[in-house]
C-alpha positions as a Markdown table, in Angstrom:
| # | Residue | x | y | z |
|---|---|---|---|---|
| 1 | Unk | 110.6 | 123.4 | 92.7 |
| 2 | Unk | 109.0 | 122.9 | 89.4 |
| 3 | Unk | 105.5 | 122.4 | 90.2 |
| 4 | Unk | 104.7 | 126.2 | 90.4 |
| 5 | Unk | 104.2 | 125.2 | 94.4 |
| 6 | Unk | 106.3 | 127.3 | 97.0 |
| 7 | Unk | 107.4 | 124.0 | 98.5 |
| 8 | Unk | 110.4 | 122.7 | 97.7 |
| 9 | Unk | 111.2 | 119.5 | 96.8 |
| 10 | Unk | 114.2 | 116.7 | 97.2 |
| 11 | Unk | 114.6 | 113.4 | 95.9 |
| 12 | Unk | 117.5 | 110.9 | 95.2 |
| 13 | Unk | 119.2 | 109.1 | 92.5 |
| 14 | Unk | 118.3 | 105.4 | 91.8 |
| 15 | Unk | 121.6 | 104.5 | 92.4 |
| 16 | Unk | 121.9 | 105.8 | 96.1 |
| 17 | Unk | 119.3 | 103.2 | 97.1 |
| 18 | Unk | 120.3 | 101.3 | 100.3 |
| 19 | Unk | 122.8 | 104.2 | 100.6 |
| 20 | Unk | 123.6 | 106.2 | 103.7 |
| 21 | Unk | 125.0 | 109.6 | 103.3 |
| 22 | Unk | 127.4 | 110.7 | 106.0 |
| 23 | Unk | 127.1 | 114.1 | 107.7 |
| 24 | Unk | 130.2 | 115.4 | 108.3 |
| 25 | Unk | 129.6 | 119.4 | 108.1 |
| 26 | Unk | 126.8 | 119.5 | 110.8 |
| 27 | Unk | 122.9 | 118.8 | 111.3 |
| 28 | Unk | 120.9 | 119.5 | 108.6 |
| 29 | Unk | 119.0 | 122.6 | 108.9 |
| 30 | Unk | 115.6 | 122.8 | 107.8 |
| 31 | Unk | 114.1 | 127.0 | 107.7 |
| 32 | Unk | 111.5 | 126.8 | 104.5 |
| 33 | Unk | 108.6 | 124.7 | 103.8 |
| 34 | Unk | 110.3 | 121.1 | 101.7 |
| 35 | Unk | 110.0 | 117.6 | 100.6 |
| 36 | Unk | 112.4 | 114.9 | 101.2 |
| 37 | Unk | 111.7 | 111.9 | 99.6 |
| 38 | Unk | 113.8 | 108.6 | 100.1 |
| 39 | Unk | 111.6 | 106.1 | 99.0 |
| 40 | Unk | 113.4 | 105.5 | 95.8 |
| 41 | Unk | 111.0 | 102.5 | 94.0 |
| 42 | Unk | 107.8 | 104.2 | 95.6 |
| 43 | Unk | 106.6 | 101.2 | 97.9 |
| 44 | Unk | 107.1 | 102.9 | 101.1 |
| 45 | Unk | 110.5 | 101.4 | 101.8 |
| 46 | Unk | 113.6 | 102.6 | 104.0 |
| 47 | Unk | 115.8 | 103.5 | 101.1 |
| 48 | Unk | 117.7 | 106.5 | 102.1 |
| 49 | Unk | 120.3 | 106.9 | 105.6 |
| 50 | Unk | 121.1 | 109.8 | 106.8 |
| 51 | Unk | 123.9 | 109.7 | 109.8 |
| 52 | Unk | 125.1 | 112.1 | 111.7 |
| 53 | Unk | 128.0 | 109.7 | 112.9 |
| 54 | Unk | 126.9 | 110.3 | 116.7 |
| 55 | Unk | 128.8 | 114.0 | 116.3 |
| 56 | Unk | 125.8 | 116.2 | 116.0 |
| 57 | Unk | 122.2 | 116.1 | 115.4 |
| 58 | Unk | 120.6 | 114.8 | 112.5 |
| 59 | Unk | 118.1 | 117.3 | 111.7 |
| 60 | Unk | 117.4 | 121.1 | 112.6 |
| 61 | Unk | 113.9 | 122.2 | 111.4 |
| 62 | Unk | 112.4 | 126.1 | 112.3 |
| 63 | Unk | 109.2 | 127.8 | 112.0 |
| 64 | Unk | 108.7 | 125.5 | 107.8 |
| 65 | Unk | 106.6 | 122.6 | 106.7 |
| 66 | Unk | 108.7 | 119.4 | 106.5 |
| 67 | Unk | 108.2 | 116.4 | 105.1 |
| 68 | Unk | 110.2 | 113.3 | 105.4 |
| 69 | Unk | 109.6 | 110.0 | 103.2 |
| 70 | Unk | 111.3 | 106.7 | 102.7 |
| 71 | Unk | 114.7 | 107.7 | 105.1 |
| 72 | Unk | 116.3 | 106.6 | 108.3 |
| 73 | Unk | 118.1 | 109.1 | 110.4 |
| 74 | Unk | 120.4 | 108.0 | 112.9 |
| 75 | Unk | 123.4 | 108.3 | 115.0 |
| 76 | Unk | 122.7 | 111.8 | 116.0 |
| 77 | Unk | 123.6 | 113.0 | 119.1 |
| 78 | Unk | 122.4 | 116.3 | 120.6 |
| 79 | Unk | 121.2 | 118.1 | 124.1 |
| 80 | Unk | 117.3 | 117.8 | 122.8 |
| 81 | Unk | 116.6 | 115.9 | 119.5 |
| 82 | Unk | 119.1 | 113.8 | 118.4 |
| 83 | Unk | 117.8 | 112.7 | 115.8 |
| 84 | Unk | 115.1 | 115.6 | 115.0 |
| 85 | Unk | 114.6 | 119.2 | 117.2 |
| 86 | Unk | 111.8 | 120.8 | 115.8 |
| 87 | Unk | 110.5 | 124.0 | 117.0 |
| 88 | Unk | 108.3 | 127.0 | 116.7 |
| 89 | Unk | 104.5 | 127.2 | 116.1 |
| 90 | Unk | 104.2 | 127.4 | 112.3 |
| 91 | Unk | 106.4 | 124.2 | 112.7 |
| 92 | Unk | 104.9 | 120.9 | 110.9 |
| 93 | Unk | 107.1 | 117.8 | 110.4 |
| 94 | Unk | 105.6 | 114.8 | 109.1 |
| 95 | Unk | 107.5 | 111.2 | 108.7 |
| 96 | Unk | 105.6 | 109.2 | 106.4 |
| 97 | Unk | 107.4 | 105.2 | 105.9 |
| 98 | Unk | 110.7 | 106.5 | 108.3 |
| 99 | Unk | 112.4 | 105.3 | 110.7 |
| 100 | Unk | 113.9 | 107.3 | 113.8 |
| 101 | Unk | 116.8 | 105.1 | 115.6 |
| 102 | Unk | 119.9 | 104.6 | 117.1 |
| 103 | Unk | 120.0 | 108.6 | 118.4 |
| 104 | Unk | 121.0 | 110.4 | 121.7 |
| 105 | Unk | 120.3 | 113.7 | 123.8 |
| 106 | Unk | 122.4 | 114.6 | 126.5 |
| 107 | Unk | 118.9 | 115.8 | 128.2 |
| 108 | Unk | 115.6 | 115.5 | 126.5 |
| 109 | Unk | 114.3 | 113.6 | 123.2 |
| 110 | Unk | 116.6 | 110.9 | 121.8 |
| 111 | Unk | 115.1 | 110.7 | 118.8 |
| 112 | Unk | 112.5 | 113.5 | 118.3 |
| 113 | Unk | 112.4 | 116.4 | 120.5 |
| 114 | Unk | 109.2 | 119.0 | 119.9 |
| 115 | Unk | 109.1 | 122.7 | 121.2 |
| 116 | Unk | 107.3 | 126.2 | 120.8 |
| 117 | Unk | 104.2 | 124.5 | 119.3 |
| 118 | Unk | 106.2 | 122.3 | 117.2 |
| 119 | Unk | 103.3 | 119.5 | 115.5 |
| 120 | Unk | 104.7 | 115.9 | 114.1 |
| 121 | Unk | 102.7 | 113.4 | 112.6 |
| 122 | Unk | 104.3 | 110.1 | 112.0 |
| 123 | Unk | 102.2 | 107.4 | 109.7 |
| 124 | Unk | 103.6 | 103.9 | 109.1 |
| 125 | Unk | 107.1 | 105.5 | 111.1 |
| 126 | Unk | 109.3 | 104.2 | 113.6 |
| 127 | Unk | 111.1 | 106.0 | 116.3 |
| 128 | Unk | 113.2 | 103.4 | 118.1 |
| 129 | Unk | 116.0 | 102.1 | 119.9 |
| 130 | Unk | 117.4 | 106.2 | 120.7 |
| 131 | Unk | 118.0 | 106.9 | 123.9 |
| 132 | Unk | 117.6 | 110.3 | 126.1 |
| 133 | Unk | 120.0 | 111.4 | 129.8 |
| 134 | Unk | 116.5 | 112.9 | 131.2 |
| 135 | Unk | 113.3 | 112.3 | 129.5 |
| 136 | Unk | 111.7 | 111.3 | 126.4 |
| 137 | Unk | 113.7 | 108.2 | 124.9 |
| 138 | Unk | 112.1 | 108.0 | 121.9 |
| 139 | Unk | 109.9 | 111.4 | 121.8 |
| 140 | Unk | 109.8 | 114.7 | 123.9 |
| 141 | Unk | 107.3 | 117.7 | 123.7 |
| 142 | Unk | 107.0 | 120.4 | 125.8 |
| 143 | Unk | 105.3 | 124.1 | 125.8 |
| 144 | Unk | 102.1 | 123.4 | 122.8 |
| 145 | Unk | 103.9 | 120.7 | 121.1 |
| 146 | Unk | 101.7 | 117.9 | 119.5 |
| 147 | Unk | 102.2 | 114.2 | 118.4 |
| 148 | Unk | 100.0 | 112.1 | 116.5 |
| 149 | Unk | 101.1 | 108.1 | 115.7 |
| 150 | Unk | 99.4 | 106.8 | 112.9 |
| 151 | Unk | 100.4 | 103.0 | 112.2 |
| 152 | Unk | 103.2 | 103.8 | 113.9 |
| 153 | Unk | 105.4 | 102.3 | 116.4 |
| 154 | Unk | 107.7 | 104.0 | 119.5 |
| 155 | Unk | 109.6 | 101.1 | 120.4 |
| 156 | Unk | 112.7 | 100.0 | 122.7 |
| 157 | Unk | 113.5 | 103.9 | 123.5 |
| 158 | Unk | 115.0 | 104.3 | 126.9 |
| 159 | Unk | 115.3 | 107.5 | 129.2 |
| 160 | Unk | 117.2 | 107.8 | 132.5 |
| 161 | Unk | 114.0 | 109.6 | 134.5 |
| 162 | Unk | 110.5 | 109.3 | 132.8 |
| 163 | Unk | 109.1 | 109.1 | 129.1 |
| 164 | Unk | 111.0 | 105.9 | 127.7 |
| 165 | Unk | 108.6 | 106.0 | 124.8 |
| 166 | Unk | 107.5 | 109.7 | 124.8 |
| 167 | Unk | 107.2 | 112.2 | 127.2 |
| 168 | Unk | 105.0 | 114.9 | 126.0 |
């Protein structure tokens, strides 16, 4: 953080474009407010893949400010949120030229899963082709969460009882 702001921020080498970085450790675990950019050349490209190698979820974010630019997570595999659980009511995540796909819960969002107040906004994002064992494919939101879809797409996201898309 050298903009005298309190958010932090992260961005990637040149070189890594059309990279994907392997977790091997564990989810990523998001607790303060940051910025992850991915969108190496700045034209609001998927540059950056993060996988979680369907062993763990992709991305833990509590009670901080996210937001996510210019990156595909995928292959995570979780009980809620495969790709993305977000949760608690000072909880803001927005995806801004992602893509969420290719993720699994064992119960409830595949790709995203929203709790506690939880607030995503996805603009010119995708969340699809994740999958969920109960509800919410694609999306799930429960107790105060909130979704908004701007230029967006939730697309080919399948769930075993109800919310193939989203289910919030």
């Amino acid at each position: 953080d050298n903009d005298g702001s309190s958010v932090d921020h992260i961005t990637f080498h040149p070189s890594l474009a059309g990279s994907t970085l392997t977790l091997t450790q564990g989810e990523l675990g998001i607790f303060s407010d940051v910025s992850i950019d991915g969108d190496l050349d700045t034209d609001n490209s998927l540059d950056i893949t993060i996988d979680a190698n369907e062993s763990f979820r992709v991305m833990l974010v509590g009670d901080a400010t996210v937001e996510l630019r210019g990156l595909t997570l995928t292959g995570g595999r979780e009980d809620i949120g495969g790709g993305i659980f977000a949760s608690g009511n000072t909880t803001a995540l927005t995806l801004v030229a992602s893509q969420i796909s290719g993720n699994h819960a064992t119960d409830f969002g595949g790709g995203i899963g929203l709790l506690y107040g939880a607030q995503a906004h996805l603009q010119n994002s995708q969340v699809t082709n994740n999958s969920a064992e109960i509800h919410g494919g694609g999306i799930w939101g429960l107790q105060n969460a909130t979704l908004t879809l701007t230029n967006s797409t939730v697309a080919n996201n399948v769930a075993a009882n109800s919310g193939g898309g989203a289910f919030i």
